[in-house]
Backbone as CSV, one residue per row, in Angstrom:
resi,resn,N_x,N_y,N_z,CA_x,CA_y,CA_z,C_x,C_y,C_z
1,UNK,315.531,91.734,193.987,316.602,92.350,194.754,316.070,93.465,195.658
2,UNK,315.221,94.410,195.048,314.174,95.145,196.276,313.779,94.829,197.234
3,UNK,312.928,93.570,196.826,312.156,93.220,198.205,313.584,92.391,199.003
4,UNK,314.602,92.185,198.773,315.296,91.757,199.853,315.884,92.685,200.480
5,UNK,316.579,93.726,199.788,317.241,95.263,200.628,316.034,95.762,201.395
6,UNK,314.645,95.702,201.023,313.715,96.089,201.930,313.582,95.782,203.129
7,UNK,313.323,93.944,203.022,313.354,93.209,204.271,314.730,93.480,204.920
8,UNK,316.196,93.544,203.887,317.099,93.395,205.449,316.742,94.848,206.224
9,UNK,316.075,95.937,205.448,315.986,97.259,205.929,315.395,96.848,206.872
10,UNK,314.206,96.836,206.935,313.126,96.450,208.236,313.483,95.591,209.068
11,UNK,314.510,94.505,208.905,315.494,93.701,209.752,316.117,94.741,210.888
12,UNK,316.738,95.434,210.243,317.790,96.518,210.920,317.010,96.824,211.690
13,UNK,316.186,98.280,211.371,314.925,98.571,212.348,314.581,97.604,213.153
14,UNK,314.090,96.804,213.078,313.252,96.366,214.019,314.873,96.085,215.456
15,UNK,315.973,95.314,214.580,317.277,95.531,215.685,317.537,96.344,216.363
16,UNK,317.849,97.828,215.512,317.528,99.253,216.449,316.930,99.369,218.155
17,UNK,315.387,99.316,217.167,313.955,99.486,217.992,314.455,98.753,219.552
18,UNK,315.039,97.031,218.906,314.851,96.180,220.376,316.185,96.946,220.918
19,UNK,317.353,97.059,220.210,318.362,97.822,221.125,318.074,98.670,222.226
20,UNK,317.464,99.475,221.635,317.132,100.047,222.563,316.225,100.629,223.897
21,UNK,315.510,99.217,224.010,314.858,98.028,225.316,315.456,98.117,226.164
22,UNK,316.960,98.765,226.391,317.332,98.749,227.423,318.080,99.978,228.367
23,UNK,318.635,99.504,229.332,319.053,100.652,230.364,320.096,101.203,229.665
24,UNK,321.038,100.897,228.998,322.486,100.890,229.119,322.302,102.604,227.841
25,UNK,323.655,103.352,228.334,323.267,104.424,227.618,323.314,105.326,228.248
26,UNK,323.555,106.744,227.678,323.417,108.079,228.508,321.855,108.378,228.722
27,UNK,321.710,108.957,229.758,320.081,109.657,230.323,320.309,110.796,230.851
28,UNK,319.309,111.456,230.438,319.282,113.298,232.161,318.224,112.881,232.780
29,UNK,318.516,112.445,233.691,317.942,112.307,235.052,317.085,114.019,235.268
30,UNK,316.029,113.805,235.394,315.279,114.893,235.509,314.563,115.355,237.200
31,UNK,315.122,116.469,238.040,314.597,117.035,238.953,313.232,117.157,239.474
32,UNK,313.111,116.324,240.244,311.502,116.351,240.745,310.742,117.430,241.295
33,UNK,311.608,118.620,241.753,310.931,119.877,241.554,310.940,120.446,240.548
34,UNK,311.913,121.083,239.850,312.228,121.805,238.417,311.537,121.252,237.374
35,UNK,311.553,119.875,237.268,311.028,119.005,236.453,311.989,119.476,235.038
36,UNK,312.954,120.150,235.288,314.462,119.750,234.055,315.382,118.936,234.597
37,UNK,316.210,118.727,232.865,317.332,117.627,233.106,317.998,118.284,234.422
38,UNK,318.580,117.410,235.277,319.622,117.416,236.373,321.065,117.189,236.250
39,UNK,320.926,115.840,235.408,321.995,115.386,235.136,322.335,114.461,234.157
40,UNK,323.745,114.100,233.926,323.654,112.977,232.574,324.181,111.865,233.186
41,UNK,323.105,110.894,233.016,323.816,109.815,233.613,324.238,108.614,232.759
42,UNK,325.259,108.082,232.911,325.664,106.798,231.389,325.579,105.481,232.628
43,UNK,324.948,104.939,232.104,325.042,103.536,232.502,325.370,102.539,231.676
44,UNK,325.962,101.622,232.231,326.952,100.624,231.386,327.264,99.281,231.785
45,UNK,327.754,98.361,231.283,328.056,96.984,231.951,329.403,96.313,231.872
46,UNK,329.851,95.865,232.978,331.269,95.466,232.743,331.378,94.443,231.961
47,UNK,332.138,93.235,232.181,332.565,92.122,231.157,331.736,91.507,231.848
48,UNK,331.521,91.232,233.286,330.586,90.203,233.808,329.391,90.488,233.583
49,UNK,328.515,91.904,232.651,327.513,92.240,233.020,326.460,92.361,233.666
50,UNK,327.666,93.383,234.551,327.320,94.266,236.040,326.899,94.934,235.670
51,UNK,325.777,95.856,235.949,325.387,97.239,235.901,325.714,98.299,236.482
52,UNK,326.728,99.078,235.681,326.716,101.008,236.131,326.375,101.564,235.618
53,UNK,326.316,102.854,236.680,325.890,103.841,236.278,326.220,105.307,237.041
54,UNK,327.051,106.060,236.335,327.902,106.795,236.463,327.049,108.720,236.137
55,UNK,327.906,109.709,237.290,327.089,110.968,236.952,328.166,111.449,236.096
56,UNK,327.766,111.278,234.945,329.014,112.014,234.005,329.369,113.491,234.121
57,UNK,328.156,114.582,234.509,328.137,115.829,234.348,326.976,116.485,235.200
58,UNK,326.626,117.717,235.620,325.528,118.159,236.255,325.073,119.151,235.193
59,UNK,323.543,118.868,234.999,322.848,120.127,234.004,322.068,120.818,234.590
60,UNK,322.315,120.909,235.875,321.280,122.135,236.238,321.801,122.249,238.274
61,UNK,323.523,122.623,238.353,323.428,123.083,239.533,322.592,124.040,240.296
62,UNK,322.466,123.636,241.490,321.549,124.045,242.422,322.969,125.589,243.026
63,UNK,322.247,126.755,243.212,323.222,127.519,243.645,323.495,127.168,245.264
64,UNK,324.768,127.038,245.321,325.246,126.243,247.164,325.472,125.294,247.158
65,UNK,324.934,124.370,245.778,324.629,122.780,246.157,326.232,122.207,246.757
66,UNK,326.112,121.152,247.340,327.722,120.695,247.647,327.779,119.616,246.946
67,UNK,329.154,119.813,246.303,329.903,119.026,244.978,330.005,117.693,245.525
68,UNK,330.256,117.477,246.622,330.670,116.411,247.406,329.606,115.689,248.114
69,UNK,329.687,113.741,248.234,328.650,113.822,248.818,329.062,113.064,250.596
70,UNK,329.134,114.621,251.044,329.008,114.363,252.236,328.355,113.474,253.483
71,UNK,327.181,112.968,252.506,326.043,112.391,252.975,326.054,110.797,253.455
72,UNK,327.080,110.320,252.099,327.175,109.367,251.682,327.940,108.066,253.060
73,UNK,327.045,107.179,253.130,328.021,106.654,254.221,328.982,105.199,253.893
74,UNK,329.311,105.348,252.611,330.225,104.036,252.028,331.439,104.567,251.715
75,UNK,331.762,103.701,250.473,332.733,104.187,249.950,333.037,105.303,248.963
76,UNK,331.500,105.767,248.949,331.497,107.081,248.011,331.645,108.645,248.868
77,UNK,331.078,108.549,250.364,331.726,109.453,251.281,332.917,110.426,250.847
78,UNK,332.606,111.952,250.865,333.189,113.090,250.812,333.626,112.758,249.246
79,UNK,333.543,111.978,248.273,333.955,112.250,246.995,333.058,112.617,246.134
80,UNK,333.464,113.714,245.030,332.726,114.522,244.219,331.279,114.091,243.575
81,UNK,330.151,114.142,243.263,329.072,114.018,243.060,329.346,113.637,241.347
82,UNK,330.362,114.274,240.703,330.679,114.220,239.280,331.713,113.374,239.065
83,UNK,331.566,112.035,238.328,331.785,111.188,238.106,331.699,109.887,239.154
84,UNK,330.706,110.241,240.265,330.120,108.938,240.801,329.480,108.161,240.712
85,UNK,329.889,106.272,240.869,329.108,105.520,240.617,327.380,105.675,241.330
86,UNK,326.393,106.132,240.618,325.242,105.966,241.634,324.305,104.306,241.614
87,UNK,324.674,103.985,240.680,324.208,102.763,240.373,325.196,101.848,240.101
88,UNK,324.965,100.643,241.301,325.255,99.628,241.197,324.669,98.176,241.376
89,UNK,325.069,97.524,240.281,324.673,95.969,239.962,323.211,96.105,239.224
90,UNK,322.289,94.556,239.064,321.143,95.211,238.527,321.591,94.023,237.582
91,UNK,320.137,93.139,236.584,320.168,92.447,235.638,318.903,92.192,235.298
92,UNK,318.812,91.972,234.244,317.753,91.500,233.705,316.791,90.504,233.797
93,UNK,315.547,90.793,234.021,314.842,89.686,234.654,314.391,89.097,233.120
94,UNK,314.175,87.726,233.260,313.822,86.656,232.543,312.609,86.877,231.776
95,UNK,312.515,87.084,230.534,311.478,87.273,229.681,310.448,88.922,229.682
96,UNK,311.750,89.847,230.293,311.317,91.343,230.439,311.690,92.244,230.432
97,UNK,311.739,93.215,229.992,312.827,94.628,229.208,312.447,95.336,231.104
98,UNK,312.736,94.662,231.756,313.011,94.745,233.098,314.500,94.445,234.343
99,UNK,314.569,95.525,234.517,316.347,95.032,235.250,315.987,95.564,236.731
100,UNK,316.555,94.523,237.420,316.454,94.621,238.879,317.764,94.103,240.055
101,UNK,317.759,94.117,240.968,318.745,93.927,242.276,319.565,94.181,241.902
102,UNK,319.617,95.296,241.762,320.635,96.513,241.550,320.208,97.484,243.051
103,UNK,321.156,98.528,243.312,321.175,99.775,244.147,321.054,101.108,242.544
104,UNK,320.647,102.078,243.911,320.964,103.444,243.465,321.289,104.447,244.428
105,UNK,322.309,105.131,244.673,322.534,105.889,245.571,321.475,107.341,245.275
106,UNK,321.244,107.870,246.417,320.984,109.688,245.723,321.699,110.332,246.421
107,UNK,322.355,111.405,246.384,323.595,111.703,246.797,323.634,112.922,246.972
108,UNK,322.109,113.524,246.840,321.684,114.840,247.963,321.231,114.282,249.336
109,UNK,321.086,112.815,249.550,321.113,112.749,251.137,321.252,111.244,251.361
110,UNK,321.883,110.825,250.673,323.246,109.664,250.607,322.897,108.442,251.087
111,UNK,321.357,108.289,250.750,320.572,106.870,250.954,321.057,106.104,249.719
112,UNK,321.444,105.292,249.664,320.693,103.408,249.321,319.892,103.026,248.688
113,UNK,318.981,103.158,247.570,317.687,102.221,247.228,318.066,101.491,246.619
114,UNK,317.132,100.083,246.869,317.046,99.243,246.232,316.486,99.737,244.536
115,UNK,316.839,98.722,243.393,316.689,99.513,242.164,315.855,98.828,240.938
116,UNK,314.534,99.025,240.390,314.266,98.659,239.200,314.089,99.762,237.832
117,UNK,314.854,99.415,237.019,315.190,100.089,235.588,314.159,99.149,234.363
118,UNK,312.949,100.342,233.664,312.175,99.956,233.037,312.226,100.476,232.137
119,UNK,312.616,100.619,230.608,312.372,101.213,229.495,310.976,101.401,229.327
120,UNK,310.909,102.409,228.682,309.168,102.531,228.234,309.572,103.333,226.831
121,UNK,308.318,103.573,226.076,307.957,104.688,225.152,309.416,104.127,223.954
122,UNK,309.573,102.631,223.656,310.112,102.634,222.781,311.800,102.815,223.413
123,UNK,312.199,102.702,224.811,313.538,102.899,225.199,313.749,104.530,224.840
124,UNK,312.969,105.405,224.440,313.304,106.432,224.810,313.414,107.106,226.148
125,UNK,312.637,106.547,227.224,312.788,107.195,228.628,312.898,105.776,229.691
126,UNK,313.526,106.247,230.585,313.596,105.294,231.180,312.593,105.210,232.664
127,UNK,311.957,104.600,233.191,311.648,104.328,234.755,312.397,103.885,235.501
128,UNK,312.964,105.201,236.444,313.657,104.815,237.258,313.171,104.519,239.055
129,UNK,312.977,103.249,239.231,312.486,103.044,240.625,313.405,102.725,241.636
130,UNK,313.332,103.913,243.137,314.258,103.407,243.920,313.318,103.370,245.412
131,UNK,313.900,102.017,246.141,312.660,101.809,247.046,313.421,100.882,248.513
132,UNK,312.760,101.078,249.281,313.411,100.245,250.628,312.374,99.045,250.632
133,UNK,313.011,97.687,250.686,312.007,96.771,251.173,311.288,96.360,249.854
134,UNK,310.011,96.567,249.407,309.327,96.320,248.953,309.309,97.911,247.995
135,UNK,309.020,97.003,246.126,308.954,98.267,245.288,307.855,99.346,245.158
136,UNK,306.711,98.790,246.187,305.410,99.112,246.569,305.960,100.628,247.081
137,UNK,306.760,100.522,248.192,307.478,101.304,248.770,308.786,102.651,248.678
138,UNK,308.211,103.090,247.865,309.198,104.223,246.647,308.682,104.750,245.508
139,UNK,309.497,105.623,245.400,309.062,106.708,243.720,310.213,106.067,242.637
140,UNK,309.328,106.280,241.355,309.789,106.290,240.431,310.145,107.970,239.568
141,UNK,311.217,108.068,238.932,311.364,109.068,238.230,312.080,108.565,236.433
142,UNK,311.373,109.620,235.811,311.272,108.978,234.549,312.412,109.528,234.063
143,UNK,312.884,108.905,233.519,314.697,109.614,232.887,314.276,109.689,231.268
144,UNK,315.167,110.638,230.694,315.224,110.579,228.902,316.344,110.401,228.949
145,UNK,316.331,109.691,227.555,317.445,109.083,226.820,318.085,110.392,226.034
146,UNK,319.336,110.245,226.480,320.307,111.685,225.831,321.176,111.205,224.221
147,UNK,320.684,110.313,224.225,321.567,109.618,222.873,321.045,108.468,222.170
């Protein structure tokens, strides 16, 4: 009876572990100058599993910063920076804790990138790549997992 509560134990775990392979989940997006959290971002999937990803909160306003993103030239234009979709669409590529053709907005100057989302370090942090054209072509910033 041990060695089976053991194995389903290590069953579980190892379920955990792969759970969390992926994007979906709160992150703080971390500031590429400051190099602290910025923000919390939850990303999530609808019924069709679509990919969002939403600014739930700001952890480290900028003094002046504007709430709004003015910048923005869609449908996110002049609406609040807090609770905007910045990520949209995005799926999983075939045989890889890899999600792609997705967007990401940034919404201090209201570009567009194209989007790949990479777990690393066990799904504790995420790689976040946003790029025009080719992924050759863009930075990545590494997000932690807030939960």
């Amino acid at each position: 009876m041990k060695k089976v509560l053991f194995a389903a134990s290590l069953l579980g775990l190892a379920a955990f572990a792969q759970a969390q392979m992926t994007p979906l989940g709160a992150w703080h997006s971390i500031d590429d100058e400051t190099k602290k959290p910025k923000a919390l971002i939850r990303i999530s999937t609808n019924a069709s599993g679509v990919m969002s990803g939403v600014v739930e909160k700001s952890l480290d306003p900028k003094p002046g910063a504007e709430p709004n993103c003015d910048k923005c030239t869609d449908d996110r234009k002049g609406k609040p920076k807090i609770g905007m979709e910045i990520i949209r669409g995005g799926k999983k590529v075939d045989g890889k804790d890899v999600w792609e053709q997705g967007k990401i907005l940034d919404p201090e100057n209201g570009t567009d990138y194209s989007l790949r989302l990479t777990p690393v370090d066990g799904g504790k942090k995420l790689e976040v790549r946003g790029y025009v054209g080719t992924p050759m072509l863009g930075r990545t910033q590494t997000w932690i997992r807030a939960e």
